[in-house]
C-alpha positions in Angstrom: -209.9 -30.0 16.2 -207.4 -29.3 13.1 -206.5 -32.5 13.4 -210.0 -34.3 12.8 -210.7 -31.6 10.6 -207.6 -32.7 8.2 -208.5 -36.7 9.3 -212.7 -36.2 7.6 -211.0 -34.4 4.6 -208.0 -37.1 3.8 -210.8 -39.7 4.3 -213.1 -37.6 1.4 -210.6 -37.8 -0.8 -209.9 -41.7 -0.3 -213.2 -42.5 -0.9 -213.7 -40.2 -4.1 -210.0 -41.7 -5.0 -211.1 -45.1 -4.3 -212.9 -45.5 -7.4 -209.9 -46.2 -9.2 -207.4 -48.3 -9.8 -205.0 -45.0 -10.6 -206.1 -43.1 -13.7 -206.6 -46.2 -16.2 -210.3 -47.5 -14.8 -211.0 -51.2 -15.2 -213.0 -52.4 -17.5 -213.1 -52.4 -20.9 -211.4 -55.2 -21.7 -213.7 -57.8 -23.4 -211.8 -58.1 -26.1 -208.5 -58.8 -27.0 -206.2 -57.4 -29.6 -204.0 -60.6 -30.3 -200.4 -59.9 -29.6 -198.6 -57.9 -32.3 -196.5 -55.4 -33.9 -198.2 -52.6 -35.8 -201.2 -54.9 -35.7 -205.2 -53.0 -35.6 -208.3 -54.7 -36.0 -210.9 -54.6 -38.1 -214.2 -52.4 -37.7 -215.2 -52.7 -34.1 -219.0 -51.0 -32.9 -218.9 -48.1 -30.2 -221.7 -48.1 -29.0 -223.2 -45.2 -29.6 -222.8 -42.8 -32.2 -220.2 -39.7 -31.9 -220.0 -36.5 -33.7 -216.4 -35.7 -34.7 -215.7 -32.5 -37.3 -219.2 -33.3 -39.1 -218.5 -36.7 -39.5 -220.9 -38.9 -37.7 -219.0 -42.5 -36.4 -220.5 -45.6 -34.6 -217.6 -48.0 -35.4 -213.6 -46.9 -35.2 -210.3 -49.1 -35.4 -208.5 -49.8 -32.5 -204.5 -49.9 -33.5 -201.7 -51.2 -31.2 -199.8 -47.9 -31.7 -201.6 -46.0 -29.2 -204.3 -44.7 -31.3 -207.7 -45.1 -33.0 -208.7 -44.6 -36.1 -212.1 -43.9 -38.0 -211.7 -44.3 -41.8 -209.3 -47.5 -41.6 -206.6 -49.1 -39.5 -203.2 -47.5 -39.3 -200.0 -49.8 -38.3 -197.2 -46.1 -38.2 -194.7 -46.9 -35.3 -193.0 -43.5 -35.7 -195.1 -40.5 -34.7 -195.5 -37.4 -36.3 -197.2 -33.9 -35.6 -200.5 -35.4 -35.8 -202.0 -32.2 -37.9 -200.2 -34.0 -41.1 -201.7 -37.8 -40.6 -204.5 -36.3 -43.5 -206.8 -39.4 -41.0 -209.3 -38.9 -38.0 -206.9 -39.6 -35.1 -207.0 -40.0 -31.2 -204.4 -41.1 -29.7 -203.6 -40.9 -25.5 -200.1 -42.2 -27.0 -198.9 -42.9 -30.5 -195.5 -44.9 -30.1 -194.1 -47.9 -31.5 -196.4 -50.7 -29.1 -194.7 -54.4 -29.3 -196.7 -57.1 -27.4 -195.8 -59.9 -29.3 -193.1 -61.4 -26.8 -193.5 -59.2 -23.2 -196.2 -56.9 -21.7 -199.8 -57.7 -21.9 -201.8 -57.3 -25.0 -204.5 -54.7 -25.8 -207.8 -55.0 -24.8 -211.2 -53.0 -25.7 -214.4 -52.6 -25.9 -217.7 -51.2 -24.4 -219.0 -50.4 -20.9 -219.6 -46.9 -18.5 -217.7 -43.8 -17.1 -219.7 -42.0 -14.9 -222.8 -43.2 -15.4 -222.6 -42.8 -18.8 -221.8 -45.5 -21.7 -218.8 -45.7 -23.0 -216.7 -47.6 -24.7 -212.9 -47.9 -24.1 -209.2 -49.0 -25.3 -206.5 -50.1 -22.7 -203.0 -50.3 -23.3 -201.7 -51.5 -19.5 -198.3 -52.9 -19.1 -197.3 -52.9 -22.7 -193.5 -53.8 -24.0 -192.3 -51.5 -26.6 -190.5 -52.8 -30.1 -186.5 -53.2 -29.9 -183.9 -55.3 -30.8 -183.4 -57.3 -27.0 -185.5 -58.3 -24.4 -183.4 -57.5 -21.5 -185.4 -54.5 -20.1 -188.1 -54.1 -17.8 -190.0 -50.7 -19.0 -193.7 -50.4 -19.3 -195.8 -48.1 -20.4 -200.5 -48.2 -18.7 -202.4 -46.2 -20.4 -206.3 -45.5 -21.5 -208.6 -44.2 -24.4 -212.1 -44.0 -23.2 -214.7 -42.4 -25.6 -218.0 -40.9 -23.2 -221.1 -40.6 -24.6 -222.6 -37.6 -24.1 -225.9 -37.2 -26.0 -228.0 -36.6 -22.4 -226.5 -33.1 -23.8 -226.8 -33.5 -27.3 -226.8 -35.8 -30.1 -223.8 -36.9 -31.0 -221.9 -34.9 -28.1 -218.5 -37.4 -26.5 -215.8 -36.5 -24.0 -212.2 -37.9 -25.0 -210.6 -39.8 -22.4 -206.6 -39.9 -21.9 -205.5 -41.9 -18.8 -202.6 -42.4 -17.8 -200.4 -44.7 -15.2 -197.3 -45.4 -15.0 -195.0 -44.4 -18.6 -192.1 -45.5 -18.8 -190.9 -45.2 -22.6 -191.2 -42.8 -25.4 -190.0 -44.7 -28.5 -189.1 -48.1 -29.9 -185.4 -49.4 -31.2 -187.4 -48.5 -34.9 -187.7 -45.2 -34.1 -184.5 -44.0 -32.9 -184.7 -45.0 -28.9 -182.8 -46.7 -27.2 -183.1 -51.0 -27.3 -182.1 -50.9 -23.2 -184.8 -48.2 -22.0 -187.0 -46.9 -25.1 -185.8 -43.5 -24.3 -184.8 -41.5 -26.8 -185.4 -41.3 -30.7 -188.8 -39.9 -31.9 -190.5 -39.3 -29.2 -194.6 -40.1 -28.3 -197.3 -37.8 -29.2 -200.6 -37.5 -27.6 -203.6 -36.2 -29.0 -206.9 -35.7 -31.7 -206.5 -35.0 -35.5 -209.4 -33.5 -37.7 -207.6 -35.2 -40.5 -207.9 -31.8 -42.5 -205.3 -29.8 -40.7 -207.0 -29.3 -37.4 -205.1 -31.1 -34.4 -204.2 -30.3 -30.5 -201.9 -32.1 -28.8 -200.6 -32.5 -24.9 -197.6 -30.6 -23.9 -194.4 -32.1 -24.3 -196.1 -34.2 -27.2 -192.7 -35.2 -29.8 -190.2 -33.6 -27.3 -187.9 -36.3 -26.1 -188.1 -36.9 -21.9 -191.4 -34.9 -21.1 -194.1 -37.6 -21.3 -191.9 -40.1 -19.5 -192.6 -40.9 -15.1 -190.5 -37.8 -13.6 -190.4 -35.6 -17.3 -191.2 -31.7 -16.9 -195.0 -33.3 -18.5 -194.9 -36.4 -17.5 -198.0 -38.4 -17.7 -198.1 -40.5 -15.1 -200.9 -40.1 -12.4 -203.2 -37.2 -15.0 -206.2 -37.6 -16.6 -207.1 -35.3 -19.8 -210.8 -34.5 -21.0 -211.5 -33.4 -24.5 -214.8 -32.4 -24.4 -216.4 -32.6 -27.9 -219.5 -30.5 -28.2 -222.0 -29.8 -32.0 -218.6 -32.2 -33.3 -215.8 -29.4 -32.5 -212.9 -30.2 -29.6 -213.1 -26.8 -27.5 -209.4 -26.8 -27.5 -206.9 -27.5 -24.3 -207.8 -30.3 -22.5 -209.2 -30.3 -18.6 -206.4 -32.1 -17.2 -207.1 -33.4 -14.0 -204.2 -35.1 -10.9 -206.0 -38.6 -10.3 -203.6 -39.5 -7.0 -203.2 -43.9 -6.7 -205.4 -45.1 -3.6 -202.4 -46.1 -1.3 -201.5 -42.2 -1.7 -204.6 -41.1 0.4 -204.6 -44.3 2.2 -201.2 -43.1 3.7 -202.1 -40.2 4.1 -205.2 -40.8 6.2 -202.9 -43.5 8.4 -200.1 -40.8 9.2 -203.1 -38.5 10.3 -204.5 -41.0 12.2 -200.9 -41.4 13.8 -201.0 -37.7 14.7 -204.4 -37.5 15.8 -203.7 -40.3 18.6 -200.5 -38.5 19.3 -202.3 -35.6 20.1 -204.6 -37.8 22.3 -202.5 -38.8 24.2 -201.2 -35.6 24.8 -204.3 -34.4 26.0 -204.7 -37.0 28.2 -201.2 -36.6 29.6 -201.7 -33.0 30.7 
């Protein structure tokens, strides 16, 4: 019985896991950011409208450094503590992107999380800036913006996925050309522009965000839930294990639950 107890919950889990592709959903990606370095485009629409800090937005600028902006594009490579940008800022990871020769490019635009609309940025499998190509290091990650307006108007959850990271920096920035370690390291997180700011632990601290780091990103998802316009403050960060996790966990069970068959049968 504990075993086809543990067998029904493993196969919960892969079906609620089974939804996603890791952490960065698909989707999203009807548009393209043509390959660049410290490229952004121009207005782009939302959607729907979001209340951030007062300031009602329906368009915002999608940058290749990891972020979005509101009041114009932004092409910074090296990040700072995002309290001092003096710009309305989210970024799930504001580092020095390079897709001009390697990596895929960015991609955007509108669609649904959870039943809600939504409009999202994804920056999967992209090459950081540095003086040689003779690496292999990628960095998947996702920005999706959830309307939330079935709770009030203007009313949006912030959406930081995250896959597999494997740099912090570019060559630019102090890190190394080889691995993009070292140097000035990512930040993650939402900026007021007028001071106020929160960012993810190990945000600017060289190793933490990176696949194995004391924070590393890899695998989490972090909600910023934005309610009347105001960020509560820490993020709900939630473990969102890849498919083939559950998928192997449910086939060694199943090897132990016939085990114990057999057992049974034997005595």
């Amino acid at each position: 019985m504990q075993f086809r107890n543990a067998a029904v919950i493993a196969a919960g889990l892969l079906i609620s896991g089974a939804a996603f592709a890791g952490p960065v959903v698909s989707g999203f990606n009807a548009n393209t950011l043509a390959r660049n370095d410290d490229g952004y485009t121009g207005r782009v629409n939302i959607g729907f409208d979001i209340n951030f800090f007062g300031n009602t937005y329906s368009q915002l600028y999608v940058n290749n450094n990891g972020n979005v902006t509101f009041n114009y594009g932004v092409g910074s490579y090296t990040p700072s503590s995002l309290s001092v940008l003096g710009t309305v800022f989210i970024s799930p990871f504001f580092a020095d992107v390079d897709t001009r020769s390697a990596g895929d490019p960015v991609t955007y635009g509108i669609g649904s999380f959870n039943g809600h609309d939504a409009f999202g940025v994804n920056w999967v499998n992209v090459d950081y800036f540095k003086s040689s190509t003779s690496h292999a290091a990628r960095n998947s990650f996702q920005l999706i913006l959830v309307d939330r307006s079935d709770i009030s108007s203007g009313d949006f959850d912030i959406i930081f996925n995250y896959d597999s990271i494997q740099w912090e920096a570019g060559t630019a920035s102090g890190a190394s050309s080889a691995t993009g370690l070292g140097g000035t390291a990512a930040r993650a997180g939402w900026a007021s522009g007028t001071g106020e700011s929160d960012e993810l632990p190990g945000s600017g601290v060289n190793g933490a965000f990176i696949n194995g780091g004391p924070n590393a990103l890899a695998g989490m998802r972090y909600t910023f839930e934005v309610r009347n316009g105001m960020p509560p403050g820490p993020p709900i960060s939630t473990p969102v294990p890849e498919p083939e996790t559950w998928a192997m966990l449910l086939a060694g069970l199943g090897i132990v639950g016939m085990s114990a068959k057999r057992r049974r049968r034997q005595g």
